[in-house]
N, C-alpha and C positions, 0 to 999 in steps of 0.2 A: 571221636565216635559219632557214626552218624544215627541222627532222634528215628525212632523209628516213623514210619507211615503206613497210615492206613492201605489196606493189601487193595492191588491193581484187580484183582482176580475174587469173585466171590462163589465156588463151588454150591450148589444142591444136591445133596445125594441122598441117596432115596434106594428102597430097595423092601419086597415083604417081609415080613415074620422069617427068622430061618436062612436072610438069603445071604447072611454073615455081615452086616452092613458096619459091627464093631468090627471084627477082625480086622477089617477094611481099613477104616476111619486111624485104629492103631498104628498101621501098614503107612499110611499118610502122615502120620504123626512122626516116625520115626525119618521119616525124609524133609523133615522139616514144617510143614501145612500146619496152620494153626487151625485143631477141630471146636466147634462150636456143635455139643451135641443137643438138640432139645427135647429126646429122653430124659438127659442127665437135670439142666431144666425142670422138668416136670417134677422129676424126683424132690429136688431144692423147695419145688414151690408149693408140693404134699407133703412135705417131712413137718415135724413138730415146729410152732414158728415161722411156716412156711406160710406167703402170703397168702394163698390161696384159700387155708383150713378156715379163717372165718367166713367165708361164701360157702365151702361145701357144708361147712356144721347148719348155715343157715337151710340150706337148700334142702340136703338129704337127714339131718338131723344128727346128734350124739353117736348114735351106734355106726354111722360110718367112722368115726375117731376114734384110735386107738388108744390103747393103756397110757403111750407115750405120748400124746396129743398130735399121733401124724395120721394122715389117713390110710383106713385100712384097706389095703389094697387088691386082699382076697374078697374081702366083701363087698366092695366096692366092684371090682370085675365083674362078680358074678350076677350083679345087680347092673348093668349095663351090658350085659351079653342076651341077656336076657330081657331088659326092656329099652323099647329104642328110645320113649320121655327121657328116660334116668341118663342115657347117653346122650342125648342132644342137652338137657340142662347139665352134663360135669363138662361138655366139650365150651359152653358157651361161658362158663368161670372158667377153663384152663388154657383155652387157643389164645385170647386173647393177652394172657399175662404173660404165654412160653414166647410169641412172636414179640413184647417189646422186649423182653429180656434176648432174645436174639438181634433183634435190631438193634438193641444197644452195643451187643458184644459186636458185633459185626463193625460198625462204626470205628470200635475203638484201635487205636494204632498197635501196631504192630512189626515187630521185624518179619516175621512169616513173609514167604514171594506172595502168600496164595491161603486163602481161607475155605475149609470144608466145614457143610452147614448141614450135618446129619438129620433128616426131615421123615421119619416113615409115610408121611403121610402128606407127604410136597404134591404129590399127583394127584392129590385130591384138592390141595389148598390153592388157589389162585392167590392169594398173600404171595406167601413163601414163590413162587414159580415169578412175581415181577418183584422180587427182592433179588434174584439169584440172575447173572448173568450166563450158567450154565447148570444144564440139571445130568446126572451122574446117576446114572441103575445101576446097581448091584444084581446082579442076576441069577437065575439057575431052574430049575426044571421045579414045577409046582410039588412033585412027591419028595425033592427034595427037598422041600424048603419043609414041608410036612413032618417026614422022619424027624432033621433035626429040633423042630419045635415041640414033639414029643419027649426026644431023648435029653434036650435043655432042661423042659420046663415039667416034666412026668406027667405030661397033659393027656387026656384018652385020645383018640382019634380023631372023637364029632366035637370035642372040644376044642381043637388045634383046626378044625374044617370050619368051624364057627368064627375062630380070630380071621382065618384067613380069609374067609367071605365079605368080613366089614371093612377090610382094606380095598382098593385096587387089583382089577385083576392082572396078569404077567403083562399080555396084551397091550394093555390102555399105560402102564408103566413106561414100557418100549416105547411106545409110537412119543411119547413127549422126549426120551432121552435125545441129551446132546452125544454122550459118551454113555459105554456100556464095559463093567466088569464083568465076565462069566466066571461066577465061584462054584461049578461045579467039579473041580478036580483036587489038589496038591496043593498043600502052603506056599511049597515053592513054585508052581503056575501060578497062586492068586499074590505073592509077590513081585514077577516078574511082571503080569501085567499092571501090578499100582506104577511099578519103577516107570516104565514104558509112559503111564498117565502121569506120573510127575514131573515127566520129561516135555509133554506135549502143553504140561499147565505154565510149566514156568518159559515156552518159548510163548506161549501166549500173551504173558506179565510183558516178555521182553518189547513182543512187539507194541503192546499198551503203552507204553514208558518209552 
């Protein structure tokens, strides 16, 4: 059996609120690509016992922790949508713990040809952009990315235009992509085009090796 090695290949991909960037990531996952999500990160690292909760309790105090001792993350939203301080101090305790726990997964071996490194917010991070040998948009038209951030999350309108504003706009996404998925149609067009980019990752790997 041959030990596995660290992937030839390190994906970014990236993509706004809405633009399906799990569906996606799943899609890659089922063709073999080891996903490295650092949502799922986040999650880990605000859940109860997550390292992070001793810096947020410090910083924003008790009522942001919940009954369960994870952060609450309705009140915590709503309190960083709303003030830009409470956002720049959760992002300065959370960027820097999602990105070593990314670096280390990233590192570690694997049989995968090819590693995708789910980032919503790589277009904004110059970290993540000289970590990643290629950056990966998920795409689609900005009302769509709207409706479905409504119909996901039962968010009002100016509230779903509010997420979308503290991101990247379509534009500024684009102009850094290496590759670009368009997920505005059919499961099966937003599959045929992963097949098509798994196709093009692993002649990549081939020619690395």
């Amino acid at each position: 059996m041959n030990e596995a090695a660290p992937p030839s290949l390190l994906i970014g991909m990236t993509g706004g609120i809405g633009s399906g960037k799990t569906t996606v990531a799943e899609l890659f996952a089922r063709l073999g690509a080891r996903i490295i999500d650092t949502d799922e990160l986040s999650r880990n690292l605000t859940q109860a016992d997550g390292a992070a909760i001793t810096p947020i309790r410090a910083a924003f105090g008790g009522a942001y922790i919940d009954a369960d001792g994870a952060m609450d993350r309705k009140r915590m939203r709503e309190l960083v949508f709303s003030t830009p301080e409470a956002k720049t101090r959760l992002e300065a305790i959370l960027h820097p713990l999602i990105f070593a726990q990314a670096q280390q997964q990233a590192a570690l071996p694997t049989a995968a040809p090819y590693t995708v490194l789910v980032v919503p917010l790589l277009t904004e991070s110059g970290s993540y952009r000289k970590l990643v040998q290629r950056i990966l948009v998920v795409d689609c038209p900005e009302e769509t990315q709207l409706q479905r951030t409504m119909q996901r999350s039962g968010l009002e309108r100016a509230a779903a235009l509010s997420i979308m504003a503290h991101q990247a706009g379509r534009g500024e996404r684009l102009r850094q992509a290496d590759d670009v998925i368009l997920n505005d149609g059919s499961l099966e067009d937003l599959s045929a085009q992963v097949g098509k980019m798994h196709e093009k990752y692993l002649s990549l790997c081939h020619r690395s090796n």
